[in-house]
C-alpha positions as CSV (number, residue, x, y, z in Angstrom):
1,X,-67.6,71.1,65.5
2,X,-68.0,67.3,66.9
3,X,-65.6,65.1,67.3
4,X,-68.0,62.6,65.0
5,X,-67.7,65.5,62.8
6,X,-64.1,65.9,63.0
7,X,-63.6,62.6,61.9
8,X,-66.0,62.2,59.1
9,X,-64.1,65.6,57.7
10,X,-60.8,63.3,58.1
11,X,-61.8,59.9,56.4
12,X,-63.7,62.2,53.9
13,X,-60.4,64.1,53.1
14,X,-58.0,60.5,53.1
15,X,-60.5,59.0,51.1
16,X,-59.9,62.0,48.3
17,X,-56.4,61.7,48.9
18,X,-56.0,57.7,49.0
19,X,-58.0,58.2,45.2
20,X,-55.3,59.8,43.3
21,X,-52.6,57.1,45.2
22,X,-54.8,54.2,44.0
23,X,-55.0,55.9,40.4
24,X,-51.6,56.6,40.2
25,X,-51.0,53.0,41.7
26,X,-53.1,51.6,39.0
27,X,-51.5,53.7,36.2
28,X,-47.9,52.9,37.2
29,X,-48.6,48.8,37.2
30,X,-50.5,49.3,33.6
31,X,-46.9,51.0,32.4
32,X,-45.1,48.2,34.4
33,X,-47.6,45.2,32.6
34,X,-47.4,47.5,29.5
35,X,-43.2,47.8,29.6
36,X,-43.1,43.5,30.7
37,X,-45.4,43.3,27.1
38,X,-43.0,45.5,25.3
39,X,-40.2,44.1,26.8
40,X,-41.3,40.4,26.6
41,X,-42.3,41.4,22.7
42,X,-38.9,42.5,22.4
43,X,-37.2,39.1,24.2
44,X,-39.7,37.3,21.5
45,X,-38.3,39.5,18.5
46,X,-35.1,39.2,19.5
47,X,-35.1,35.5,19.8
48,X,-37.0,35.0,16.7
49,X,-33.7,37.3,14.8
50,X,-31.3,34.5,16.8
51,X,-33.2,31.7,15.2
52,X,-33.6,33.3,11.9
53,X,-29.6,34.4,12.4
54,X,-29.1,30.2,13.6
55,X,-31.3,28.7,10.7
56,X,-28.7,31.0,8.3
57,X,-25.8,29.9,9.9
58,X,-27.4,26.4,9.9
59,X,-28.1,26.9,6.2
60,X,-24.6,28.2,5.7
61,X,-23.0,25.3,7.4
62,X,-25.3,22.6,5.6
63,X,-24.0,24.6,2.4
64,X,-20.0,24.5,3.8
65,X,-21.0,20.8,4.4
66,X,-22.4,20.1,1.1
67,X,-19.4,21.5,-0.6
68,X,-17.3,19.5,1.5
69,X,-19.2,16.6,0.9
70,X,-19.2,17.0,-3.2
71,X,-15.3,17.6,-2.8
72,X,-15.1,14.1,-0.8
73,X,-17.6,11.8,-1.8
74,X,-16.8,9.4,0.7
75,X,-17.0,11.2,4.0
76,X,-17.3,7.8,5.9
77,X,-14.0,7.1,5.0
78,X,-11.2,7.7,7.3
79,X,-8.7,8.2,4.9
80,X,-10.9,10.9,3.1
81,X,-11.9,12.8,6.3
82,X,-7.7,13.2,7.1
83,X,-7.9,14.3,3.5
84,X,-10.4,16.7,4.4
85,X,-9.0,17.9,7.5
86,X,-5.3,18.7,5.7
87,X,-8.1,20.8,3.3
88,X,-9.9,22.7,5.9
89,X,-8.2,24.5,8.9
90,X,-9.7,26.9,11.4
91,X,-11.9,29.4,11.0
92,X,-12.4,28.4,7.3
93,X,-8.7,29.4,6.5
94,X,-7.5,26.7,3.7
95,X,-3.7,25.7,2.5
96,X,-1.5,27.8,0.6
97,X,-1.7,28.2,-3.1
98,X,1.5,25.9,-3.6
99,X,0.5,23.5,-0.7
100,X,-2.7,23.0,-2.1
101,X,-1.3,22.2,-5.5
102,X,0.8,20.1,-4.3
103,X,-1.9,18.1,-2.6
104,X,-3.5,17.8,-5.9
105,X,-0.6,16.9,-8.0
106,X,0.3,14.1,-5.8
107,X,-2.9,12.4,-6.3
108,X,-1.9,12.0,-10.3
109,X,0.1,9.0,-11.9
110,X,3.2,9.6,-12.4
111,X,3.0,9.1,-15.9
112,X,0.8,12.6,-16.0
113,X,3.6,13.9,-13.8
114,X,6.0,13.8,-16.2
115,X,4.1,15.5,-18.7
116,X,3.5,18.4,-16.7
117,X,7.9,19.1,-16.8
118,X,7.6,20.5,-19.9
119,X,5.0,22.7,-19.5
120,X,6.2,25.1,-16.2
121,X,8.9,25.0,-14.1
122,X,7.1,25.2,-11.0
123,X,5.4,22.5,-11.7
124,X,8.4,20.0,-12.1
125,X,8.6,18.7,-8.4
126,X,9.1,15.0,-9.0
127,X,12.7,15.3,-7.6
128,X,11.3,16.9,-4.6
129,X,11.9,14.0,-1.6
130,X,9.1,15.9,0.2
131,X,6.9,15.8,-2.9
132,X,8.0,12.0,-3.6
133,X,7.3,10.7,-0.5
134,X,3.2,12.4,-0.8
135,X,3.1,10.8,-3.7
136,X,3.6,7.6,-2.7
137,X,2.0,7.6,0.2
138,X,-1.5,8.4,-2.1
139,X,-0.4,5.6,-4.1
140,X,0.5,3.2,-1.5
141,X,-2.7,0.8,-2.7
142,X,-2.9,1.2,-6.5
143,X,-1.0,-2.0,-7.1
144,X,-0.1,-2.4,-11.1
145,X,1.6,-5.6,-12.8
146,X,4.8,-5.5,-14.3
147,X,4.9,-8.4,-17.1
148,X,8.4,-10.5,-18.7
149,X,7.2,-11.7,-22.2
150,X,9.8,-14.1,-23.6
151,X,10.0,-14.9,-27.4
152,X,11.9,-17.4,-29.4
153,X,15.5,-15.3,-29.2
154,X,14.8,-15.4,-25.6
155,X,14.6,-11.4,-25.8
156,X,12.8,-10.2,-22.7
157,X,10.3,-7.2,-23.3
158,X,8.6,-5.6,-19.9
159,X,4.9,-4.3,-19.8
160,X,3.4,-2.1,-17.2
161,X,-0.3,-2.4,-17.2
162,X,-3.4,-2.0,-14.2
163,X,-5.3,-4.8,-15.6
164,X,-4.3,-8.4,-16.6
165,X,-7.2,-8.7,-18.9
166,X,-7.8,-5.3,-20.4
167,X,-5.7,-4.1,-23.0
168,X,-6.2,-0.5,-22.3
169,X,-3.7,0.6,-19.9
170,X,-0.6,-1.6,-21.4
171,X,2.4,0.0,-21.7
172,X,5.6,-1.1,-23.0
173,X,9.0,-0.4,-21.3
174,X,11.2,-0.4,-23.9
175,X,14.0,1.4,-22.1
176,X,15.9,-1.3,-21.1
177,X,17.9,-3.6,-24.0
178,X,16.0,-7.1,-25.0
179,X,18.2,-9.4,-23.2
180,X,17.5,-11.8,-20.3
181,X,16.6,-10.7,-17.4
182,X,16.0,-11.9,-13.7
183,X,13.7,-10.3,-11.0
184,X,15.7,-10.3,-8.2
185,X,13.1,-8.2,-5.9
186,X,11.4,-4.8,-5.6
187,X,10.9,-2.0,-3.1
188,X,8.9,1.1,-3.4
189,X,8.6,0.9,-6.7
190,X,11.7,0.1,-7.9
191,X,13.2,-3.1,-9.2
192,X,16.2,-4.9,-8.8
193,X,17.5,-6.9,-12.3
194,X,19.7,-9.3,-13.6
195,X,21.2,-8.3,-17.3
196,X,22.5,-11.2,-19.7
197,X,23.0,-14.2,-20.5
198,X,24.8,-15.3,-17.6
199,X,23.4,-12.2,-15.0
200,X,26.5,-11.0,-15.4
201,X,25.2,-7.3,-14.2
202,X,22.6,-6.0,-11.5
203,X,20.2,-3.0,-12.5
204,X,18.1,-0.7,-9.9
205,X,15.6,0.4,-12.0
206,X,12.0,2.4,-11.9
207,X,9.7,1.5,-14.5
208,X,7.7,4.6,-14.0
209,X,10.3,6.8,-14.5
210,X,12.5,4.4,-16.9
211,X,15.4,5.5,-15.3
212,X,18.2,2.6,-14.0
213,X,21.9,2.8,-12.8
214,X,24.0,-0.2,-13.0
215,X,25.2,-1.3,-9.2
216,X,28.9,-1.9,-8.6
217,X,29.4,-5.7,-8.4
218,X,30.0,-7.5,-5.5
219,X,33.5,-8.7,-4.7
220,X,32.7,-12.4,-5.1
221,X,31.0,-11.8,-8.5
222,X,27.3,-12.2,-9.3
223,X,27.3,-15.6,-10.6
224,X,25.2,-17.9,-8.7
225,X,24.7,-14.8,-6.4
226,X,20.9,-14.1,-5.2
227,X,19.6,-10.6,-4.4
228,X,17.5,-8.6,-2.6
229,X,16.4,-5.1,-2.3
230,X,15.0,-3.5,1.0
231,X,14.6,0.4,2.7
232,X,16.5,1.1,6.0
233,X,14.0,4.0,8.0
234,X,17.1,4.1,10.4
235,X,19.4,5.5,8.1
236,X,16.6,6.5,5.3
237,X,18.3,4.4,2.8
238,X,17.8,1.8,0.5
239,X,20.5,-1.3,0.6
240,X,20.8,-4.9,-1.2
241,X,21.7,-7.9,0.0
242,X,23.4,-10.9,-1.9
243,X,23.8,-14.2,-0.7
244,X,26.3,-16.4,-2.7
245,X,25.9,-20.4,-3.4
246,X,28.8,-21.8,-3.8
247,X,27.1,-25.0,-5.1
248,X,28.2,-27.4,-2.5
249,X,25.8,-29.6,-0.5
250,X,28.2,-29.0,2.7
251,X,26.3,-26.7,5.5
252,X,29.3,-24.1,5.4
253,X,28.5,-20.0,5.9
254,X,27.6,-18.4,3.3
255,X,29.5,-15.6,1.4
256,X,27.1,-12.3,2.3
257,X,27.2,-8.7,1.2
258,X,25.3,-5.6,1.7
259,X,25.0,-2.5,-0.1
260,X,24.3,0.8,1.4
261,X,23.3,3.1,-2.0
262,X,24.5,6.1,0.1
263,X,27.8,4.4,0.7
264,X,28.3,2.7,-2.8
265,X,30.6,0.3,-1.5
266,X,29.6,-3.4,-0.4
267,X,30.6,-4.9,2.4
268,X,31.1,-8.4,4.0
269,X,28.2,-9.7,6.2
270,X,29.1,-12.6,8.3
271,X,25.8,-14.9,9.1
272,X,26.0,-18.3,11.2
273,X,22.8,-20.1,9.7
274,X,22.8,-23.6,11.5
275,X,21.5,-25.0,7.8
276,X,22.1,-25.0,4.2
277,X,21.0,-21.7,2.4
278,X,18.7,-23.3,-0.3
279,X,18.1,-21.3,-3.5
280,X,16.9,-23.9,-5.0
281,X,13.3,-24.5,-3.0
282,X,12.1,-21.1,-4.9
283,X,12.3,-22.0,-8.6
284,X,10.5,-18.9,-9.8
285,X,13.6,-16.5,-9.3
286,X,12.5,-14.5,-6.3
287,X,14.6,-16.4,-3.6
288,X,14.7,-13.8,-1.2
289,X,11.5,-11.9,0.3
290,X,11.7,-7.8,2.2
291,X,9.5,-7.4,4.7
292,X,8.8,-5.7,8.2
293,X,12.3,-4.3,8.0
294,X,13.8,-7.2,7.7
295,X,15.3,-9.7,4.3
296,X,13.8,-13.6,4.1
297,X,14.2,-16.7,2.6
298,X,13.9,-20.2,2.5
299,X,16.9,-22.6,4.1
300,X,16.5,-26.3,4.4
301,X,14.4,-27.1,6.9
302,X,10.8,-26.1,7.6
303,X,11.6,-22.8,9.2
304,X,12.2,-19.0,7.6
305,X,15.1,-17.2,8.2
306,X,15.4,-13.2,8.7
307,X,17.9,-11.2,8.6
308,X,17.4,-7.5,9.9
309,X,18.1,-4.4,7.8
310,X,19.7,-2.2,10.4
311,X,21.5,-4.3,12.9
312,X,21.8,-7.9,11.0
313,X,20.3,-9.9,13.3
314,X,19.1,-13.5,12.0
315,X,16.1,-14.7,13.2
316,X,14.5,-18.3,12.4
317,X,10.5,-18.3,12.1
318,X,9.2,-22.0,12.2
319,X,6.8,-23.2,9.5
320,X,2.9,-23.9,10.3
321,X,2.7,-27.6,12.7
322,X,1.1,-28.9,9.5
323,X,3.3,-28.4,6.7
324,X,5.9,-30.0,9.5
325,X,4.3,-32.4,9.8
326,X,5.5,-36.1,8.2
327,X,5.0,-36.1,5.0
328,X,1.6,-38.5,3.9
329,X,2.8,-41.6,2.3
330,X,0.9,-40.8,-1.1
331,X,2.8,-37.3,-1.8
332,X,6.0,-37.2,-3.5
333,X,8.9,-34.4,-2.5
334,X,7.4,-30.4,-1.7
335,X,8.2,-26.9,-3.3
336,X,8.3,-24.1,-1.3
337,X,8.1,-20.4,-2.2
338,X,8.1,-17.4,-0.6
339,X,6.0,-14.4,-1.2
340,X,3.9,-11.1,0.3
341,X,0.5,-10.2,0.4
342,X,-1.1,-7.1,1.8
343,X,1.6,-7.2,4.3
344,X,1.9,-10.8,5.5
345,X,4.5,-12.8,5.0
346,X,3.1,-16.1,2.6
347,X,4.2,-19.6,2.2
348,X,2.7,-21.6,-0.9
349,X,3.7,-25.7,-1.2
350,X,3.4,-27.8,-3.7
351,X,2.6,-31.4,-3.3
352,X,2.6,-33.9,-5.9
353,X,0.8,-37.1,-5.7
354,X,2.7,-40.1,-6.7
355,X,0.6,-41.8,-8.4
356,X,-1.1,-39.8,-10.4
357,X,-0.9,-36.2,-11.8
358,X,-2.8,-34.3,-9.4
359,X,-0.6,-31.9,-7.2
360,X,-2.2,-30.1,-3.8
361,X,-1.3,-26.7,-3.5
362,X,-1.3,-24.9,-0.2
363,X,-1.1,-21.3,0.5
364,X,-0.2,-20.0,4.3
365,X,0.1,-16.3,5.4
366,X,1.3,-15.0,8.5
367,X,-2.0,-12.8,10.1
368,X,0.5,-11.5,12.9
369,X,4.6,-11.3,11.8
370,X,7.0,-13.4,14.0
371,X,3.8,-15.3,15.9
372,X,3.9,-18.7,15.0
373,X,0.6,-19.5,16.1
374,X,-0.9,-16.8,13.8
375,X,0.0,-19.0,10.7
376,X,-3.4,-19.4,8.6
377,X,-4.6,-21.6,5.6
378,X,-5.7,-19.0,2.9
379,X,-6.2,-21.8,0.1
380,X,-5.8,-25.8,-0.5
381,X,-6.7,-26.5,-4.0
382,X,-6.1,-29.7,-5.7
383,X,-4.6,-28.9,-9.2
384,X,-4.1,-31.4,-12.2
385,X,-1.1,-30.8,-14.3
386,X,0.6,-28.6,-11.6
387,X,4.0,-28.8,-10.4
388,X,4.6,-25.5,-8.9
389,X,3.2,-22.5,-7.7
390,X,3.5,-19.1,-6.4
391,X,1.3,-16.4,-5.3
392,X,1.4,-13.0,-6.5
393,X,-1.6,-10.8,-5.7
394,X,-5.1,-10.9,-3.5
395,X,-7.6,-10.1,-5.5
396,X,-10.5,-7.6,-3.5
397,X,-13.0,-10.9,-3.3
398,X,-10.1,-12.6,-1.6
399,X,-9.2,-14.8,-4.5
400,X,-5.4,-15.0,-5.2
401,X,-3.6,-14.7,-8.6
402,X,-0.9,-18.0,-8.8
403,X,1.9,-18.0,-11.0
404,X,2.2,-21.9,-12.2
405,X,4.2,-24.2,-13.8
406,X,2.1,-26.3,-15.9
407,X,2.9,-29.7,-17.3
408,X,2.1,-31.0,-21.1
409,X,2.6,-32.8,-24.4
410,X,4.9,-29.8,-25.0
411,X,6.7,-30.0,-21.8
412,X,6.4,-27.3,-18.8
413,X,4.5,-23.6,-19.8
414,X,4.6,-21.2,-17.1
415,X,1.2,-19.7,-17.0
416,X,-1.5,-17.4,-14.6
417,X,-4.5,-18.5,-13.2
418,X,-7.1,-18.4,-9.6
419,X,-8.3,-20.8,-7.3
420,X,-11.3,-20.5,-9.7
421,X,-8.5,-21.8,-13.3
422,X,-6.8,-20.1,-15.8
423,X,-7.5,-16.6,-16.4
424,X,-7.4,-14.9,-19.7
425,X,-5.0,-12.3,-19.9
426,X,-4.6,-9.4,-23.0
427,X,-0.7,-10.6,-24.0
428,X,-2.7,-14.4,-24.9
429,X,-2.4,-13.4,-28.4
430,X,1.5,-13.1,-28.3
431,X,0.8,-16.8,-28.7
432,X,-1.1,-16.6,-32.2
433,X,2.0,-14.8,-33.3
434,X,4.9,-16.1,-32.0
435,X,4.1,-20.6,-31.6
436,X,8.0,-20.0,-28.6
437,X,6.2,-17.3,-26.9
438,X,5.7,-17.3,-23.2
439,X,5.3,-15.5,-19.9
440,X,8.5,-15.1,-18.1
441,X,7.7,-13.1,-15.0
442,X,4.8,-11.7,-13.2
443,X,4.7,-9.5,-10.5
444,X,3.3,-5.8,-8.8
445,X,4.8,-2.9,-8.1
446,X,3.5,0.4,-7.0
447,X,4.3,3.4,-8.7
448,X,7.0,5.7,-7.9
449,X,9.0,9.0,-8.4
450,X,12.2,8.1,-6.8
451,X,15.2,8.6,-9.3
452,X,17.8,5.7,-9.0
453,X,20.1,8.1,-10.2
454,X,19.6,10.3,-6.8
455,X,20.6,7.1,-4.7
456,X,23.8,6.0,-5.6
């Protein structure tokens, strides 16, 4: 055979053999493009399963969040979302069956509260500290007014009510006897009173409870004594301090005590104050102010004086320039008062015009405690009939609630009213019934589960 031949037999014979190859070649990248179908169909189911799997767990968490949501309508609101959070732990997990009562039973009044004693025993937790001190944190900003109604035998009945103009929530305290009383100051809901005719005894009392103890005297007596009530959180205590006037105009040291309840024993305070203590610039009862830890009032002078709770320490905070400034040559002689609103420390004045009957009344509140230059002008209102005046409560528009003295054919009537006049209250009718009947105090309290009884 040729060697043309030869080699036509060869390419002939790899030809047939390359064939098969080429087949197989062809057959094993169909599988291949078939497999990378199956398994890009399979990638495709799969991730279609995830985002069926994500739309569910979506679903369930826009349910979770819903639920959430419909338990606290408010979810914008800090105070709601800590709420929430105290709720909810990880993983979906939630409180204990006691906590979580407890959580709920702290949000109720404490009138409810005291219901619920008689009905279980696990259920009476009001003398819990723990329990008390949830509560009143809850109830920090549901401010209520306690009312003094005087009548013609000068008996003093107290009323306990959320609105000054609706009848609906009054309640009367009847647990204390009808004899005069005196407002000394309050704390955490509880109040510090002057019994009789001559104040002769000092009550720490809770009006929400209706529970009082009467407070071991001080050693030089109560008369012309002025009190105060404030909380230690260094020692977790409550203490009261007196300040006695011993009615002379001479700039001497005053007689001070304090009273530790845990102690229940009074002791002597000694203050240097480089001017006369001055009870008489509040005329409204309340001499004596507690606030950021600390006891004030109003000394001659245009200044504040402080004294700490927990190391005694005076302090003197200067009046606003403008209220020290001379006084204009068409005002007669100023009353000063002290008060608190939402946490600042307030100054109202009283001017009255010489000649005539009009008297300018100016309110000043400390935005920024112990800063004199954070003094601001809440209100100057020009009032006719007015001699005095003392602020009480800020109203959510801003507007303040005064307690007056008014002037008439009838003499002086101590009455309520805004920048905006007189406000009608529910107890006006006392007045179709009883022609002697007046207001004697007005103030606000929060409410409160601490026992007086558990102090002392």
């Amino acid at each position: 055979m040729t060697q043309k031949k030869m080699k036509s037999v060869r390419g002939t014979l790899a030809n047939r053999e390359a064939t098969p190859k080429a087949a197989m070649m062809k057959i094993s990248n169909s599988n291949t493009t078939k497999g990378n179908q199956i398994s890009d169909s399979k990638k495709f189911n799969l991730s279609r399963c995830q985002q069926k799997k994500k739309k569910k767990s979506i679903a369930n968490t826009t349910r979770i969040t819903i639920a959430k949501s419909s338990m606290f309508p408010d979810a914008n609101n800090r105070r709601r979302r800590r709420i929430r959070n105290q709720f909810i732990l990880a993983k979906g997990s939630i409180f204990s069956q006691q906590d979580l009562m407890w959580e709920i039973l702290s949000r109720l009044p404490v009138r409810s509260l005291l219901r619920f004693k008689c009905v279980t025993k696990s259920w009476d937790i009001t003398s819990d500290p723990y329990f008390q001190m949830k509560h009143q944190r809850h109830h920090a900003n549901s401010t209520k007014f306690l009312v003094v109604h005087c009548n013609l035998n000068r008996d003093h009945n107290f009323y306990s009510t959320s609105s000054l103009s609706s009848p609906d929530d009054v309640q009367k305290l009847d647990d204390l006897p009808p004899k005069s009383h005196i407002l000394f100051g309050s704390c955490h809901g509880l109040f510090l009173i002057g019994v009789g005719s001559s104040n002769n005894q000092v009550l720490l009392w809770n009006p929400s409870t209706r529970e009082s103890i009467l407070l071991p005297p001080p050693e030089f007596g109560i008369l012309n004594s002025y009190f105060a009530l404030g909380y230690d959180q260094t020692t977790n205590d409550y203490v009261v301090l007196t300040i006695h006037d011993d009615m002379t105009l001479t700039p001497v040291d005053p007689h001070c005590g304090i009273l530790a309840l845990k102690s229940a024993s009074w002791r002597k305070v000694c203050i240097k104050t480089p001017t006369l203590f001055c009870p008489c610039r509040d005329s409204f009862g309340t001499c004596m102010v507690f606030i950021h830890g600390a006891f004030h009032w109003l000394p001659c002078g245009f200044l504040v004086v402080s004294l700490s709770i927990s190391n005694q320490t005076l302090t003197e905070i200067p009046f606003p320039d403008q209220m020290c400034n001379r006084q204009p040559p068409n005002l007669g002689i100023k009353q000063c008062s002290l008060s608190v609103l939402e946490g600042m420390l307030c100054i109202s004045s009283s001017w009255r015009r010489i000649d005539g009957e009009d008297t300018t009344f100016m309110l000043w509140a400390m935005k920024d405690y112990g800063v004199k230059e954070s003094w601001i002008q809440l209100f100057k209102i020009n009032f006719t009939g007015l001699d005095l005046g003392k602020s009480i409560y800020r109203f959510p528009d801003g507007d303040v609630l005064f307690d007056v003295y008014t002037s008439g054919e009838g003499g002086f009537c101590r009455s309520l009213r805004t920048s905006k006049g007189p406000i009608q209250l529910w107890f006006d009718w006392f007045h179709s019934f009883y022609e002697y009947s007046t207001i004697f105090d007005v103030t606000t309290f929060t409410e409160s589960l601490i026992s007086p009884k558990s102090l002392l």
